[in-house]
Short mmCIF file of the C-alpha atoms (twelve columns), coordinates in Angstrom:
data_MODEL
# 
_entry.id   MODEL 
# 
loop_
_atom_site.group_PDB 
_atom_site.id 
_atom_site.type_symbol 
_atom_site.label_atom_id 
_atom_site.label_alt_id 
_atom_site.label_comp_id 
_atom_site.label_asym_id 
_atom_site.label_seq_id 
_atom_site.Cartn_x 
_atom_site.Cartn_y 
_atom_site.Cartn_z 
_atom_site.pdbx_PDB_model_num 
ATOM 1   C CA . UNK A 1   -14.391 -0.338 -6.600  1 
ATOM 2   C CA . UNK A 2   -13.003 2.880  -8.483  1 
ATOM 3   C CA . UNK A 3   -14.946 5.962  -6.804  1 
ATOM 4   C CA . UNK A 4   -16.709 8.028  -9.167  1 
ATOM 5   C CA . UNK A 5   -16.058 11.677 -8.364  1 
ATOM 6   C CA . UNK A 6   -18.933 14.886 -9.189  1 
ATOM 7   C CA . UNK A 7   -17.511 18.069 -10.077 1 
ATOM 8   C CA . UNK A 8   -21.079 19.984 -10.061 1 
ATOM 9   C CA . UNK A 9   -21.451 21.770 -7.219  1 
ATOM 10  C CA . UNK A 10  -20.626 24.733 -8.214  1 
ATOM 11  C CA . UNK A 11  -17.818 25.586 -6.469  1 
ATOM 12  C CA . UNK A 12  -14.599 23.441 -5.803  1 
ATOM 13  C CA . UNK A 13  -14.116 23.762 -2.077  1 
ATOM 14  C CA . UNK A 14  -18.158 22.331 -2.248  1 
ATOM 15  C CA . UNK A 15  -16.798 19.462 -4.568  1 
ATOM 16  C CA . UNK A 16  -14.458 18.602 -1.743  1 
ATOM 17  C CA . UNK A 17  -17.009 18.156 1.159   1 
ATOM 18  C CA . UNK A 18  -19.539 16.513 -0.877  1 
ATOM 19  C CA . UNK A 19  -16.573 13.822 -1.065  1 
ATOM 20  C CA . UNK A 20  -19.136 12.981 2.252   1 
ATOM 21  C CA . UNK A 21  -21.763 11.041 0.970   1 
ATOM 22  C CA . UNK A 22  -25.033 9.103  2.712   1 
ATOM 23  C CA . UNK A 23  -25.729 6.114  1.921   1 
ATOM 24  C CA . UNK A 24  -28.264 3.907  3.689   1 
ATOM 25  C CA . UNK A 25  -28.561 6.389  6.537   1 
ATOM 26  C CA . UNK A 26  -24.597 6.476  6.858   1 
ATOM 27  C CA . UNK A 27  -22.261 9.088  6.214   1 
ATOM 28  C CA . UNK A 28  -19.726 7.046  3.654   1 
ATOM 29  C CA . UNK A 29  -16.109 8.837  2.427   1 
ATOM 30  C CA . UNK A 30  -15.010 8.952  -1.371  1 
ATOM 31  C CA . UNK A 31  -11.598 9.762  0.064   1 
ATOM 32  C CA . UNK A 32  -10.656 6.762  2.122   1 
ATOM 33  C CA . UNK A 33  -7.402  6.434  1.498   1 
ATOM 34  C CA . UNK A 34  -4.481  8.544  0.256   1 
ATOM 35  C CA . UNK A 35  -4.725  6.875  -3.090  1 
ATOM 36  C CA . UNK A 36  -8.473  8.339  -3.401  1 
ATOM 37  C CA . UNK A 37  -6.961  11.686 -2.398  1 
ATOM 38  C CA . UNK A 38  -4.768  11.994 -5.427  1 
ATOM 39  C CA . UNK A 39  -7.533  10.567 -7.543  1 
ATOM 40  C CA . UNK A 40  -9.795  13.512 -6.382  1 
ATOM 41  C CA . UNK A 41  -6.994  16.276 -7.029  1 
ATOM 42  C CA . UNK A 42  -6.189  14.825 -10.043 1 
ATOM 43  C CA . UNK A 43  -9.914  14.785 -11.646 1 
ATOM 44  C CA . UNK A 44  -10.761 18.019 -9.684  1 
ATOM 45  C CA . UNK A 45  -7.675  20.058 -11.938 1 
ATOM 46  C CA . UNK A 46  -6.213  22.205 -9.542  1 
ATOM 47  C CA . UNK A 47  -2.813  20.497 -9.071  1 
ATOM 48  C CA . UNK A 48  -0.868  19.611 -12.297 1 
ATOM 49  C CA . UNK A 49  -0.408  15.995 -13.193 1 
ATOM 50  C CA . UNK A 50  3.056   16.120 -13.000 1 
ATOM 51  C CA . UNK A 51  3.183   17.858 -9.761  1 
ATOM 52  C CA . UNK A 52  0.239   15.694 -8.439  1 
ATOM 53  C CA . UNK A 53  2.943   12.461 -9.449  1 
ATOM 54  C CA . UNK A 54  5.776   13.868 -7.779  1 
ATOM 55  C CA . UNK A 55  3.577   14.610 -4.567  1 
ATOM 56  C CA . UNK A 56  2.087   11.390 -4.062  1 
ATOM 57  C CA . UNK A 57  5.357   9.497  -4.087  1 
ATOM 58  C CA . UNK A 58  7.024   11.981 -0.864  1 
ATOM 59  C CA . UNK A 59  7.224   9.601  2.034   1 
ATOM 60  C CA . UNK A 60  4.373   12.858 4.203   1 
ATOM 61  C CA . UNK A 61  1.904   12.592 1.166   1 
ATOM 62  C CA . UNK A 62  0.000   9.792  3.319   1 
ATOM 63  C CA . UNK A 63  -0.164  12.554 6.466   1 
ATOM 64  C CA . UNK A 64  -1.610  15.581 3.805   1 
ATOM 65  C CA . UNK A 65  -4.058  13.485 3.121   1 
ATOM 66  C CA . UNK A 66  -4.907  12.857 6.628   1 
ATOM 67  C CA . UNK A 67  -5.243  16.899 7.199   1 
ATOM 68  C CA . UNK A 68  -6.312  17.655 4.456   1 
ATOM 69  C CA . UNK A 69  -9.769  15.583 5.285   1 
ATOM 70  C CA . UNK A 70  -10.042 16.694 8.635   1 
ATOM 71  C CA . UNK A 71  -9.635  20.148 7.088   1 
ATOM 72  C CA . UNK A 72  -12.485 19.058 4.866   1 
ATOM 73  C CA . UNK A 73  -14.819 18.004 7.730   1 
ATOM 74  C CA . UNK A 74  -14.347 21.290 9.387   1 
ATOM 75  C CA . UNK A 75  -15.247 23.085 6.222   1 
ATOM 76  C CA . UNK A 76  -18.039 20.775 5.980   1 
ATOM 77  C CA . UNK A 77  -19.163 21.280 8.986   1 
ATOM 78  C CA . UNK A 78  -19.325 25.332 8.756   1 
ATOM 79  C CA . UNK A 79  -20.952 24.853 4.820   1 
ATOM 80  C CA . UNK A 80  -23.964 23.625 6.452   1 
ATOM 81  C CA . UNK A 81  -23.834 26.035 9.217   1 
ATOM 82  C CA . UNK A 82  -23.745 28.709 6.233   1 
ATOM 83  C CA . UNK A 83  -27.259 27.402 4.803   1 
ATOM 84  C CA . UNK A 84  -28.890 29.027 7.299   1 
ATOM 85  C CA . UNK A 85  -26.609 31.877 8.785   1 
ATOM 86  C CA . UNK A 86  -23.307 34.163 7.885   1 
ATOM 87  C CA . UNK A 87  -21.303 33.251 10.765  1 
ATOM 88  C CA . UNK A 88  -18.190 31.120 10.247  1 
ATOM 89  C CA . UNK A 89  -15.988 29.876 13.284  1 
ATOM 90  C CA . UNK A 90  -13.228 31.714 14.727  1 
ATOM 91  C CA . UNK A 91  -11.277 27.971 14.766  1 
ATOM 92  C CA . UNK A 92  -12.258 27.446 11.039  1 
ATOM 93  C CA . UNK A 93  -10.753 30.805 10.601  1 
ATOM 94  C CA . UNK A 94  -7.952  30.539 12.450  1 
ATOM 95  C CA . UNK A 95  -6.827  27.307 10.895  1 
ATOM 96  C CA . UNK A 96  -7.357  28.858 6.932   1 
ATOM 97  C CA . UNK A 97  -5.439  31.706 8.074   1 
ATOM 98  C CA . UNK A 98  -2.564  30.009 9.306   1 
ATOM 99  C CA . UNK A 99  -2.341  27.484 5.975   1 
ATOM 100 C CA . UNK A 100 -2.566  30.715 3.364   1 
ATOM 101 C CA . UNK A 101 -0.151  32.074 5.242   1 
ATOM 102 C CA . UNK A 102 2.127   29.190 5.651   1 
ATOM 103 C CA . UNK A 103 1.456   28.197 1.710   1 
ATOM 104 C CA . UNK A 104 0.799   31.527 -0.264  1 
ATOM 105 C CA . UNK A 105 0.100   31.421 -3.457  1 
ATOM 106 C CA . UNK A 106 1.042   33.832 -6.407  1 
ATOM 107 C CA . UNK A 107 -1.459  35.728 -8.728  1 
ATOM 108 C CA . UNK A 108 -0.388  34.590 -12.349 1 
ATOM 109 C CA . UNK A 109 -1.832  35.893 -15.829 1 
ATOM 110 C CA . UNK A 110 -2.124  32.301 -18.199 1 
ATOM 111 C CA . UNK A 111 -2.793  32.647 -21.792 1 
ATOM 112 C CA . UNK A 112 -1.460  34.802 -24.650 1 
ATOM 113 C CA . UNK A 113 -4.726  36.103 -25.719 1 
ATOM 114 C CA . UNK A 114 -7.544  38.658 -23.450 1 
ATOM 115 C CA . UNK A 115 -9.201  38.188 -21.838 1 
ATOM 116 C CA . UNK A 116 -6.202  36.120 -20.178 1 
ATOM 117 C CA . UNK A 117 -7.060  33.868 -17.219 1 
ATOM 118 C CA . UNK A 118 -6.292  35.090 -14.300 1 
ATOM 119 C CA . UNK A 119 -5.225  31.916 -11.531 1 
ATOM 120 C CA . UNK A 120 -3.347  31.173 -8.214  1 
ATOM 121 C CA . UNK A 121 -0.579  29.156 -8.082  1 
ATOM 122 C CA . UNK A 122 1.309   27.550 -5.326  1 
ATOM 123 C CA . UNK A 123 4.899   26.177 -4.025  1 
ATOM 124 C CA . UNK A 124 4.327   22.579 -4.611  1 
ATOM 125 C CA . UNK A 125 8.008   21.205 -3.463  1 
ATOM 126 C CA . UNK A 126 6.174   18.947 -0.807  1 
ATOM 127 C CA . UNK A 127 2.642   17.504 -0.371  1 
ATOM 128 C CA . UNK A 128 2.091   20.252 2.676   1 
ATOM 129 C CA . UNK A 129 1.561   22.484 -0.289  1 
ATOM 130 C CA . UNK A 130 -1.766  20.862 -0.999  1 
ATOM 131 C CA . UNK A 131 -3.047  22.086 1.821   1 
ATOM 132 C CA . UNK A 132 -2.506  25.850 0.931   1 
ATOM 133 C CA . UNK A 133 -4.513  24.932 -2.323  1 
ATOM 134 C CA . UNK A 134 -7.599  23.694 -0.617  1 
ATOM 135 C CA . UNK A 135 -7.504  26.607 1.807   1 
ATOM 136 C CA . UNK A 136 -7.351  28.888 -0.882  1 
ATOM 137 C CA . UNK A 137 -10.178 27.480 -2.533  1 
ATOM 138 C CA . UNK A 138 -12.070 27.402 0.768   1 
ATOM 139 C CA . UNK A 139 -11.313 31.213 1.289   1 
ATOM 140 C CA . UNK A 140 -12.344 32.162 -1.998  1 
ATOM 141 C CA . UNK A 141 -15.928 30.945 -1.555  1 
ATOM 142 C CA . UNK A 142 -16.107 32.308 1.885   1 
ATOM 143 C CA . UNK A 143 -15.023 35.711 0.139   1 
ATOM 144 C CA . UNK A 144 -17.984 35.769 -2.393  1 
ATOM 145 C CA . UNK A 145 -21.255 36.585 -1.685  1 
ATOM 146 C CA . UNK A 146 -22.677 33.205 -1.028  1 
ATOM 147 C CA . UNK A 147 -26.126 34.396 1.230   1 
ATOM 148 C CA . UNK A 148 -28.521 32.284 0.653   1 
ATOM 149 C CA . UNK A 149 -26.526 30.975 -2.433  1 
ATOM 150 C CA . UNK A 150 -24.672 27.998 -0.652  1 
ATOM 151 C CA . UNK A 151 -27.199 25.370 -0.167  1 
ATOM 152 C CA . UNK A 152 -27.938 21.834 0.229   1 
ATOM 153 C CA . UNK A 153 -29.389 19.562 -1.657  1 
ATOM 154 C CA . UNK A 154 -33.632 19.309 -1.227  1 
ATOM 155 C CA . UNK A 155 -33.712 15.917 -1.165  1 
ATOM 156 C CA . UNK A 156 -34.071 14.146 2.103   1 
ATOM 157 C CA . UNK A 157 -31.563 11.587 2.059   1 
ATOM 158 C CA . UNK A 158 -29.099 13.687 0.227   1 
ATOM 159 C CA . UNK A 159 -26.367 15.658 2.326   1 
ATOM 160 C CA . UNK A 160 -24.269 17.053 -0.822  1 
ATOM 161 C CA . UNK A 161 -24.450 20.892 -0.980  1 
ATOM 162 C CA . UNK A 162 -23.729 23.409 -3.598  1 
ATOM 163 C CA . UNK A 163 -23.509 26.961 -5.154  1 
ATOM 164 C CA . UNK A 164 -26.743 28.338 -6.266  1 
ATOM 165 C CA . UNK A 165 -25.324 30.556 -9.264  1 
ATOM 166 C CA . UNK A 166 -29.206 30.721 -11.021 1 
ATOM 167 C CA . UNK A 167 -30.434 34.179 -11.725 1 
ATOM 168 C CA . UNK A 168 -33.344 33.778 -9.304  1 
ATOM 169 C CA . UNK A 169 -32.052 31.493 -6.547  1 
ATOM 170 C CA . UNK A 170 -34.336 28.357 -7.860  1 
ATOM 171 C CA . UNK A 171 -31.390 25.761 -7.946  1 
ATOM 172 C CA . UNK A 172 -32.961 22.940 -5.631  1 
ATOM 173 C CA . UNK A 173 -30.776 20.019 -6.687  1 
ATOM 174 C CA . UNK A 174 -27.451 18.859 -6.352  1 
ATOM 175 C CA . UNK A 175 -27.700 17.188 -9.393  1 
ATOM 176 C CA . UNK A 176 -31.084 17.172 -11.486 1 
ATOM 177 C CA . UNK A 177 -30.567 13.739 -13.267 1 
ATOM 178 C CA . UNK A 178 -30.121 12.225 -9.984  1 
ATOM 179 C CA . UNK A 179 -31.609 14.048 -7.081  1 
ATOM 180 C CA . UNK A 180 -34.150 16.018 -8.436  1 
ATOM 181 C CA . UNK A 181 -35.855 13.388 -11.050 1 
ATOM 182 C CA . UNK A 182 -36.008 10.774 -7.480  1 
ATOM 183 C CA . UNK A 183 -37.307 13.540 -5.961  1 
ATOM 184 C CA . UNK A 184 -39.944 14.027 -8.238  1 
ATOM 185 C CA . UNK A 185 -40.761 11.163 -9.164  1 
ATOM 186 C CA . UNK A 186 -41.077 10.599 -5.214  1 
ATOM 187 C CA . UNK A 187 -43.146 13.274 -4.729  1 
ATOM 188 C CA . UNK A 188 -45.421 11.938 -7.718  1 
ATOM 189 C CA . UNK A 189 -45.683 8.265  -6.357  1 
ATOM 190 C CA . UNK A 190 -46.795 10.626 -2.520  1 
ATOM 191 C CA . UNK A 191 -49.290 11.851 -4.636  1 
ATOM 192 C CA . UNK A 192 -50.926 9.013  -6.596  1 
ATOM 193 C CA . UNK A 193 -51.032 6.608  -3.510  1 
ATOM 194 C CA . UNK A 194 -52.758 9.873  -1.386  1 
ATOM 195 C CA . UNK A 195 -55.390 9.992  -4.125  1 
ATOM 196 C CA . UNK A 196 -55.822 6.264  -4.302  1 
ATOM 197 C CA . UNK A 197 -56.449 6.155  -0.221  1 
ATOM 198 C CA . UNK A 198 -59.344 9.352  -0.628  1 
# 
């Protein structure tokens, strides 16, 4: 079955770990192969189809993917660290350092009218490339001010996690149409069946 990907977290590098899903109590991947990989880049638009093409047919494609989601568990793993503190890893560090620096990107202006967008791109000649571009989205949301704005979803069974970008902080839900109407509706069926047993 074709995975469905969600692009509605807020934040890319969030889109990425909440590739982790639960399901039945069970932590299930959306990226279980290499094939799901390049579906994810390709929906998530930060690699061009036609470099995207060329990438997934180099012989080490299969071995970026491999990093690339034990790169994601790590980030994952200091998102929902971040929920409740500022801190992130030294290793975590460490390891995002070493890929921007190994796969920089540039600073380009697109567009031919203001305000022009302003976007990062990167030396895509092999699939190690890919790397640098999930780093650099991973850096950028660890360089914004993300306190108390990073957080996951409220309901129970949910793990997903996302950027809070409401004016007041209120943002309880991954995703309102799913999440938060169970949720609710949840919460109402709690309440009828307490009344019923008074």
């Amino acid at each position: 079955m074709t995975e469905i990907f969600d692009f509605d977290a807020g934040h890319p590098a969030l889109d990425f770990i909440n590739t982790v899903r639960n399901k039945d109590g069970q932590f299930r991947d959306q990226l279980r192969d290499a094939a799901d990989f390049q579906r994810w880049l390709q929906d998530s638009g930060l690699v061009s189809p036609a470099d995207l093409q060329k990438l997934a047919q180099h012989p080490t494609f299969p071995a970026v993917y491999q990093q690339a989601t034990a790169l994601r568990d790590d980030f994952r793993r200091t998102v929902v660290g971040l929920v409740h503190s500022t801190e992130v890893p030294a290793e975590l560090l460490q390891n995002l350092n070493a890929l921007l620096w190994q796969h920089p990107g540039r600073r380009v202006l697109m567009g031919n009218q203001v305000p022009l967008q302003h976007t990062l791109q990167h030396d895509l000649q092999d699939p190690s490339g890919l790397l640098g571009v999930l780093a650099a989205q991973m850096a950028n949301l660890l360089a914004l001010d993300v306190q108390g704005r990073i957080k996951k979803c409220e309901k129970h069974t949910c793990i997903r996690h996302f950027l809070d970008t409401s004016k007041n902080k209120t943002r309880r839900w991954c995703n309102m149409a799913r999440c938060g109407n169970q949720a609710k509706a949840q919460a109402f069926y709690q309440r009828k069946v307490q009344k019923t047993a008074d």
